[in-house]
DSSP file (Angstrom, degrees, kcal/mol; ACC not computed):
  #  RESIDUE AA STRUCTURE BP1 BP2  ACC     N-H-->O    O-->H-N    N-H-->O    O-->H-N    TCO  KAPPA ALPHA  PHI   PSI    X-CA   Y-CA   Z-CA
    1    1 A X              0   0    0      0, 0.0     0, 0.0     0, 0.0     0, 0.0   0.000 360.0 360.0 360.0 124.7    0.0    0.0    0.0
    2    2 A X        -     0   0    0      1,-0.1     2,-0.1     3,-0.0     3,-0.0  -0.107 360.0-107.6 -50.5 147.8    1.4    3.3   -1.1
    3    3 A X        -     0   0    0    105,-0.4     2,-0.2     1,-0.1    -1,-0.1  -0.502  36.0-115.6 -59.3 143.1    2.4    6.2    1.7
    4    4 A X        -     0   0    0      1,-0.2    -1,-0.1    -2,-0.1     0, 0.0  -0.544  58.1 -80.9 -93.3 179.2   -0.2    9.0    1.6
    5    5 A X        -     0   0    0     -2,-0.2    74,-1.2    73,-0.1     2,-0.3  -0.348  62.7-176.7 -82.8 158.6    2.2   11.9    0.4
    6    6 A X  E     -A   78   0A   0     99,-0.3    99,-0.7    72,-0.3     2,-0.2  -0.874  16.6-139.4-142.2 176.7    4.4   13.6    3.1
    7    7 A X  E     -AB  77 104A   0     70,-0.9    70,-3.6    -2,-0.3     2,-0.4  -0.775  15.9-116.4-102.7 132.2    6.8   16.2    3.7
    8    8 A X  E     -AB  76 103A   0     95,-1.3    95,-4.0    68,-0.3     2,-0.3  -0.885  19.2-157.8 -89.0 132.5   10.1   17.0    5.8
    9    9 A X  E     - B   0 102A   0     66,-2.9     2,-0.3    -2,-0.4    93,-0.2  -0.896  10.6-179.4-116.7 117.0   10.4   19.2    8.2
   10   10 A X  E     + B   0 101A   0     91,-0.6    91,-2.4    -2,-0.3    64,-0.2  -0.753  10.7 158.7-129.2 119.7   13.6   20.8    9.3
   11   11 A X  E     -CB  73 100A   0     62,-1.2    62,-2.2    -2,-0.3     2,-0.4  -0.925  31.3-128.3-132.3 173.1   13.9   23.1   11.9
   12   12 A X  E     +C   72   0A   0     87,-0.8    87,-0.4    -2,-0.2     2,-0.3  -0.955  30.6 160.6-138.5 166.0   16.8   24.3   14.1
   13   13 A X  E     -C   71   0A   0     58,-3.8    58,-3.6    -2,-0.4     5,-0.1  -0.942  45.1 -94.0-160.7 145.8   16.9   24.5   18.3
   14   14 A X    >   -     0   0    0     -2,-0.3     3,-0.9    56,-0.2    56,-0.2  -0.308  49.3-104.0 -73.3 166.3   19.6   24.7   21.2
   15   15 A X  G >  S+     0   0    0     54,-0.5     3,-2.7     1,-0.2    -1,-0.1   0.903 121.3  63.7 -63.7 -37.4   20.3   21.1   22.5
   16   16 A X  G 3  S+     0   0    0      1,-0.3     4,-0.3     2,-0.1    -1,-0.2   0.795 103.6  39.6 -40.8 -51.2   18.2   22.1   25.4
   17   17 A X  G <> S+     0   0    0     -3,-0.9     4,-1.5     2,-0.1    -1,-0.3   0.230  88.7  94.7 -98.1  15.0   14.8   22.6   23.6
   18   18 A X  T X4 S+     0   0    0     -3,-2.7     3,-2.0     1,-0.2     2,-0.9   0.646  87.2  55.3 -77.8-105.0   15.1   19.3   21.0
   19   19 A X  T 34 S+     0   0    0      1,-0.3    -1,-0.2     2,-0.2    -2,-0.1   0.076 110.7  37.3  54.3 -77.7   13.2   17.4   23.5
   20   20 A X  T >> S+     0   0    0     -2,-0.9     4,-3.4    -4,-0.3     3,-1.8   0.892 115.5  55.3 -78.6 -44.2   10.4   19.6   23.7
   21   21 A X  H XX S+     0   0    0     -3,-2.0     4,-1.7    -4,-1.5     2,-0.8   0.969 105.9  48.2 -51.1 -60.0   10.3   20.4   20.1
   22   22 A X  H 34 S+     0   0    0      1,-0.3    -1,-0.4     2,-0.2    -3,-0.2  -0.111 105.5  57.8 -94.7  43.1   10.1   17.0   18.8
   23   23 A X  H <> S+     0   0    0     -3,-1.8     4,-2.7    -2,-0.8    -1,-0.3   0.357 109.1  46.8 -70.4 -46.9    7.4   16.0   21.1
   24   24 A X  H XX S+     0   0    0     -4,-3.4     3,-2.1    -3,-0.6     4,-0.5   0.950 115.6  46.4 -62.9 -57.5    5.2   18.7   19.7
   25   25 A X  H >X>S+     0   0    0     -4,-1.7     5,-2.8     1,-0.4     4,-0.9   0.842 114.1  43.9 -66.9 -46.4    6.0   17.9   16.4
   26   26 A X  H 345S+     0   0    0     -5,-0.3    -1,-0.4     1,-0.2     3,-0.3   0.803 106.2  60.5 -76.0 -19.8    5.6   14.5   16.8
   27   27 A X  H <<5S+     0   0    0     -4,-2.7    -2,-0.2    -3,-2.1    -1,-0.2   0.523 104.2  65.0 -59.9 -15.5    2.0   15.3   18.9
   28   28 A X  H <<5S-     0   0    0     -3,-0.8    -2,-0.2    -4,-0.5    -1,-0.2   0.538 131.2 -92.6 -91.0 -51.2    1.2   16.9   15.3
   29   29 A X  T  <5S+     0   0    0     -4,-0.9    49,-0.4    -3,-0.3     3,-0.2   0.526  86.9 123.6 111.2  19.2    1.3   14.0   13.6
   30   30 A X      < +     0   0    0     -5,-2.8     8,-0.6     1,-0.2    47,-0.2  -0.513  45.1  54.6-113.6 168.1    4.8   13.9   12.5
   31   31 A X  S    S+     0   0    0     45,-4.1     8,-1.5     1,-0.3     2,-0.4   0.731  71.3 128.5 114.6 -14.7    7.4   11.5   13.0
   32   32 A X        +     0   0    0     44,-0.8    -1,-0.3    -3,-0.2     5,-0.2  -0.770  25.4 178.1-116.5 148.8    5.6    8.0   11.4
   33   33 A X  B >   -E   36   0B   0      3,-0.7     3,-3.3    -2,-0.4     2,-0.4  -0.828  62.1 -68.2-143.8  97.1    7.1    6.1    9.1
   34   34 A X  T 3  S-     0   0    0      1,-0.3    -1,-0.1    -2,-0.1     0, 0.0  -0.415 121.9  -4.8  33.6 -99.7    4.8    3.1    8.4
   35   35 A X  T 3  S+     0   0    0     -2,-0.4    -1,-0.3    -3,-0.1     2,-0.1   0.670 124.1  79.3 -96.8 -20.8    4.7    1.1   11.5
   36   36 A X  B <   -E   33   0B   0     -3,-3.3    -3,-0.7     2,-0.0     2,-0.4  -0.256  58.1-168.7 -99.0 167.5    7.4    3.1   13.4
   37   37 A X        +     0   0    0     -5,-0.2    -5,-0.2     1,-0.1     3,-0.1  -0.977  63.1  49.7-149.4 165.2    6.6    6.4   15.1
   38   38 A X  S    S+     0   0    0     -8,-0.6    -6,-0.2    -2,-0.4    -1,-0.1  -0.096  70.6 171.8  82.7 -25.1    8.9    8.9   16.5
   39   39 A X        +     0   0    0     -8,-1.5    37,-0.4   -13,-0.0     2,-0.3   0.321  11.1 144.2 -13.1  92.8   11.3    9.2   13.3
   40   40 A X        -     0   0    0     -3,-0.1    35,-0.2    35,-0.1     2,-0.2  -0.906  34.6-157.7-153.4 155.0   13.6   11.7   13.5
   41   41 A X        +     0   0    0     -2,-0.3    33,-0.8    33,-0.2     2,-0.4  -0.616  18.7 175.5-102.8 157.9   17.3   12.6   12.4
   42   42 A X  E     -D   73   0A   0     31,-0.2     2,-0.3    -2,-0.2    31,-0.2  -0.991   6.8-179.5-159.2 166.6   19.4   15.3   14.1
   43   43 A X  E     -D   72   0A   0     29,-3.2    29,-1.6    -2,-0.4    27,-0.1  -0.786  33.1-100.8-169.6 126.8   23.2   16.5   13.8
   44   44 A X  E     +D   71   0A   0     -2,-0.3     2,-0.2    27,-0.2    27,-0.2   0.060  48.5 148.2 -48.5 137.1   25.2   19.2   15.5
   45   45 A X        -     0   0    0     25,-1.2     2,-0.4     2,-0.0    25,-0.2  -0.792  45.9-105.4-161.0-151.7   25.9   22.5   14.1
   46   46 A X        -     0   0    0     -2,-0.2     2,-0.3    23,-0.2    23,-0.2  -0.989  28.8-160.6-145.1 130.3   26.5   26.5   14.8
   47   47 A X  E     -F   68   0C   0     21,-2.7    21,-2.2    -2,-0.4     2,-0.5  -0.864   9.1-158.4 -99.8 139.7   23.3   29.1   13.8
   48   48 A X  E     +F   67   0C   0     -2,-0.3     2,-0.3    19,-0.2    19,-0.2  -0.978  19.9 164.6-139.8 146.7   24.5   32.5   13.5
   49   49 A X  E     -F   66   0C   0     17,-1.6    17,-2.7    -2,-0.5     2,-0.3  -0.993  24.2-159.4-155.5 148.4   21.8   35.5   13.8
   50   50 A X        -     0   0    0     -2,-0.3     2,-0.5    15,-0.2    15,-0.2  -0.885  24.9-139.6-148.9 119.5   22.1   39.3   14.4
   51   51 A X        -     0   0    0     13,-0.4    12,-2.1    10,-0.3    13,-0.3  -0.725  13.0-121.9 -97.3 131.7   18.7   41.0   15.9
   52   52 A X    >   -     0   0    0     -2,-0.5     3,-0.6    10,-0.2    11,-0.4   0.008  42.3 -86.7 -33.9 162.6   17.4   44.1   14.8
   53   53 A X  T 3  S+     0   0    0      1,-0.2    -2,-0.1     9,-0.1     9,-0.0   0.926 126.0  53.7 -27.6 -86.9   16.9   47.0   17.6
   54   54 A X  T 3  S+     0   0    0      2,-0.1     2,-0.2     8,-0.0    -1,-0.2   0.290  87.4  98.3 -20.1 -23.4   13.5   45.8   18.5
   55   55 A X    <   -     0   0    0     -3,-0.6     2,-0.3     6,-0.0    -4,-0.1  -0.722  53.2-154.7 -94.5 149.0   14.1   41.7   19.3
   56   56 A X        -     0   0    0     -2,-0.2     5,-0.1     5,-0.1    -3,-0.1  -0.557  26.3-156.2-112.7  55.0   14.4   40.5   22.2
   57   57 A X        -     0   0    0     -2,-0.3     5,-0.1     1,-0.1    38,-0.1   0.111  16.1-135.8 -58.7 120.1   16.5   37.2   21.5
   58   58 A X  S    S+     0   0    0      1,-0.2     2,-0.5    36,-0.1    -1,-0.1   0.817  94.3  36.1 -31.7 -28.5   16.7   33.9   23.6
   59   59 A X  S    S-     0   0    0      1,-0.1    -1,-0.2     9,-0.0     7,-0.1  -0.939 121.4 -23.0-142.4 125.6   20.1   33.6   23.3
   60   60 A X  S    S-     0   0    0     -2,-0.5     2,-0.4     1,-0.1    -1,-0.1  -0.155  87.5 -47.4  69.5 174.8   22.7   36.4   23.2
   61   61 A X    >   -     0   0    0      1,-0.1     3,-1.3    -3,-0.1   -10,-0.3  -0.662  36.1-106.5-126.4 160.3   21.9   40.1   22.2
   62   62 A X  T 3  S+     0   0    0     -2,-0.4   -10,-0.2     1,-0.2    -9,-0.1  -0.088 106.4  21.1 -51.9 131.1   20.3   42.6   19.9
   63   63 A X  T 3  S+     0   0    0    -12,-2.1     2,-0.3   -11,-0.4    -1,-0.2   0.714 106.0  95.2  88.6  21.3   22.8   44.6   17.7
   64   64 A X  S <  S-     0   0    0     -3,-1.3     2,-0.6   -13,-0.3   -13,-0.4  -0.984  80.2-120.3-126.7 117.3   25.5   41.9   18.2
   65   65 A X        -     0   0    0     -2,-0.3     2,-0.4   -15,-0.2   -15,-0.2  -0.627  36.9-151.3 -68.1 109.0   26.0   39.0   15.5
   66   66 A X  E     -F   49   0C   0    -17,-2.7   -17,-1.6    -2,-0.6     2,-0.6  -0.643  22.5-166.0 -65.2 123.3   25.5   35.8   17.2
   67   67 A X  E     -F   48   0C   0     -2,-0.4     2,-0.4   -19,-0.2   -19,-0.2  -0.933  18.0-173.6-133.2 130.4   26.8   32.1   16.8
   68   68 A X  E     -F   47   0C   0    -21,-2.2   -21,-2.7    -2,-0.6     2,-0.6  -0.972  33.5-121.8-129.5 113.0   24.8   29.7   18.7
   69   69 A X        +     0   0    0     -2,-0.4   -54,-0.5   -23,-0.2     2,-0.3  -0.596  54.8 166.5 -67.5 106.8   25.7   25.8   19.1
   70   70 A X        -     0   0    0     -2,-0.6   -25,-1.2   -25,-0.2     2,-0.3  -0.843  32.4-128.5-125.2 151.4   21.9   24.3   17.4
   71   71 A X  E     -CD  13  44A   0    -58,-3.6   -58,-3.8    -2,-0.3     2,-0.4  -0.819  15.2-133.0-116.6 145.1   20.9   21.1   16.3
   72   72 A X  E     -CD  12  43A   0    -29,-1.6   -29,-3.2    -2,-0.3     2,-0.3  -0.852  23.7-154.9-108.1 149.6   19.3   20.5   13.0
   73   73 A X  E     -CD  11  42A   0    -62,-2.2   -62,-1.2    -2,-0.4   -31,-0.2  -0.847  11.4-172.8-134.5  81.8   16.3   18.4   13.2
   74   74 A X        +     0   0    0    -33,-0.8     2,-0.3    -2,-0.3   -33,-0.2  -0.184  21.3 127.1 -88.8 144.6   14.7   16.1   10.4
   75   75 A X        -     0   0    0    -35,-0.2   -66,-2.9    -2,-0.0     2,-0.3  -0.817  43.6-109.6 163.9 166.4   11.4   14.1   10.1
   76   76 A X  E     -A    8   0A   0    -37,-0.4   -45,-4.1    -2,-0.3   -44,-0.8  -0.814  23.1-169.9-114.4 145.3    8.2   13.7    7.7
   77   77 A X  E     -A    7   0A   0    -70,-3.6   -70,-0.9    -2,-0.3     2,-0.3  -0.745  34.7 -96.4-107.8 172.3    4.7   14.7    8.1
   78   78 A X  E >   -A    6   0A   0    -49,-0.4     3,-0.9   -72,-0.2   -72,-0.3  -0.798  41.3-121.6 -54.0 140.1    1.4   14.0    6.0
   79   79 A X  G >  S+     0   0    0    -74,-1.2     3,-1.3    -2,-0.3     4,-0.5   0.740 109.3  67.1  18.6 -76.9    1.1   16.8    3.9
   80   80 A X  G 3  S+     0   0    0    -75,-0.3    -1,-0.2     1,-0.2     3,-0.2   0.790 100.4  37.2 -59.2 -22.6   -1.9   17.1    5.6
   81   81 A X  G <> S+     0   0    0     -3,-0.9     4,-1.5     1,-0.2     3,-0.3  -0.160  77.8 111.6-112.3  35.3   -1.0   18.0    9.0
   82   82 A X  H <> S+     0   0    0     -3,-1.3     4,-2.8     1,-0.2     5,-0.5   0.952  79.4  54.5 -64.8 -61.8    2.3   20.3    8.4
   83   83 A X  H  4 S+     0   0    0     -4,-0.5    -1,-0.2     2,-0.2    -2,-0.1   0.241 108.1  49.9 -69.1  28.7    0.4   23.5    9.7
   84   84 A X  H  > S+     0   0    0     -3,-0.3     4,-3.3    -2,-0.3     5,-0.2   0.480 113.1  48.2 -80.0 -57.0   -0.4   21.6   12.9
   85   85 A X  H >X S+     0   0    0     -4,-1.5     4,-2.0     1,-0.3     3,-1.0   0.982 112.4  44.4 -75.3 -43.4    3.4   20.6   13.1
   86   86 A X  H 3X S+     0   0    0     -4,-2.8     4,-2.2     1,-0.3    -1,-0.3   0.756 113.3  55.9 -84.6  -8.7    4.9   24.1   12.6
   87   87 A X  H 3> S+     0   0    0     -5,-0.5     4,-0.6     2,-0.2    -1,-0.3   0.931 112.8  38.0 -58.4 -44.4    2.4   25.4   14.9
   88   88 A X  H XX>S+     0   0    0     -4,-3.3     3,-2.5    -3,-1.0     4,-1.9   0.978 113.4  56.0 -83.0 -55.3    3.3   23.4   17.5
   89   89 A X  H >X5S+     0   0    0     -4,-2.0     4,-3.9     1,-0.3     3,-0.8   0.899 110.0  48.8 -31.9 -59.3    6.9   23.6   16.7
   90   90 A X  H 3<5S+     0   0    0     -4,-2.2    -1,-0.3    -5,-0.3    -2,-0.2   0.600 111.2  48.3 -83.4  21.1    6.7   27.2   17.0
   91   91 A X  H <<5S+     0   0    0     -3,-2.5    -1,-0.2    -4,-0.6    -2,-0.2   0.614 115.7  47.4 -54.2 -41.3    4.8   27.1   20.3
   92   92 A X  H <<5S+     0   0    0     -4,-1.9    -2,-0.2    -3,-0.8   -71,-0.2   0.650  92.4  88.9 -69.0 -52.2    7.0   25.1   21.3
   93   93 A X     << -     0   0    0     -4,-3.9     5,-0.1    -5,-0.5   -80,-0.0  -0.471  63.2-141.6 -69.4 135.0   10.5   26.8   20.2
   94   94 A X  S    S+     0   0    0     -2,-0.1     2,-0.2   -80,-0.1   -36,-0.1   0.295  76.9  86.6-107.1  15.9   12.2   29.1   22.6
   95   95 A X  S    S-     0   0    0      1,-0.2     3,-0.2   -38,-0.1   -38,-0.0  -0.582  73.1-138.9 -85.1 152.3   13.5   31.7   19.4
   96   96 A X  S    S+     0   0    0      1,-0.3     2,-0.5    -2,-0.2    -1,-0.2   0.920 103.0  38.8 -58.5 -49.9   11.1   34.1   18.5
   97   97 A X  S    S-     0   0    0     -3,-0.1     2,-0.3     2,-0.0    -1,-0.3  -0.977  86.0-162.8-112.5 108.1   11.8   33.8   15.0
   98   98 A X        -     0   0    0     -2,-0.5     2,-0.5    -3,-0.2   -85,-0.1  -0.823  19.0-140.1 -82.7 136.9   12.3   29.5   14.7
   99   99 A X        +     0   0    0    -87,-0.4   -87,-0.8    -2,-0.3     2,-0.2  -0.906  34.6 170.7-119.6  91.7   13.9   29.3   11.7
  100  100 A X  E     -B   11   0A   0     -2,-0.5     2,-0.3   -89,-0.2   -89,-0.2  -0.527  19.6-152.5-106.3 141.8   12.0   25.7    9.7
  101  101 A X  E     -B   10   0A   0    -91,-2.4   -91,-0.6    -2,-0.2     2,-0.4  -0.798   5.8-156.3 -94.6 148.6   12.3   24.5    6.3
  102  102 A X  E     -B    9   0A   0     -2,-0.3     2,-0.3   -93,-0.2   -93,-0.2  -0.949  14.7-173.1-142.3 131.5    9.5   22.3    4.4
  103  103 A X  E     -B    8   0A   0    -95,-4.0   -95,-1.3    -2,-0.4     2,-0.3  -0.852  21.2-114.5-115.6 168.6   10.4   20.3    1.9
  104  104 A X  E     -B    7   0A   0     -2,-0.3     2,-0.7   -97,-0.2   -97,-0.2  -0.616  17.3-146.5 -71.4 137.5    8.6   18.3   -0.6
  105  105 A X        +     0   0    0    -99,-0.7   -99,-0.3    -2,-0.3    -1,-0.0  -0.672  22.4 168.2-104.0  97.5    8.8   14.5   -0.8
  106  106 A X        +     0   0    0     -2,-0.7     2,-1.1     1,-0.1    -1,-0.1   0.490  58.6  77.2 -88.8   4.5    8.6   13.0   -4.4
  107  107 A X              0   0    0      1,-0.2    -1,-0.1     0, 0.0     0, 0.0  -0.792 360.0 360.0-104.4  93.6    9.5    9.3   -4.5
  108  108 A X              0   0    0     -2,-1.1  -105,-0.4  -103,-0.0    -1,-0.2   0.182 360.0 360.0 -69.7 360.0    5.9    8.6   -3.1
């Protein structure tokens, strides 16, 4: 039986908050891979950000270019239920601004 079509979603988050993120995401509907559930890849890396006057940043400060040790964070959704998961992710996420990718998946 075919997979109904899905999506990756990639976001990235201090080691601190993967946890929480990829419950929500996986509370979402994300995360399944036929019989298995939870599904996700991750890999160490450095995020680098410089907030405008106005932001108030989790980590480090406004008018200063930051580099921030984040993990990048992989797993598929249905289709249908992305704008569930990137709600919850950003509910979830302790940036202001989460910074998520979605891609498409085409060998369905």
């Amino acid at each position: 039986m075919p997979r109904p079509p899905s999506v990756k979603l990639v976001w990235f988050v201090p080691e601190d908050a993967l946890d929480l993120t990829r419950e929500a995401v996986f509370e979402a509907g994300g995360g399944r891979i036929g019989d298995y559930e939870r599904c996700s890849w991750y890999t160490a890396g450095t995020g680098t950000f410089l907030g405008g006057v106005s932001t108030d940043p989790a980590l480090g400060e406004s008018g200063r270019e930051e580099r921030v040790a984040e993990l990048r964070v992989e797993t598929v959704i249905p289709e249908g239920r992305i704008r569930d998961a990137v709600v919850a992710l950003q509910l979830a996420h302790p940036y202001e601004e989460p910074a998520y990718d979605v891609y498409p998946l085409l060998d369905q």
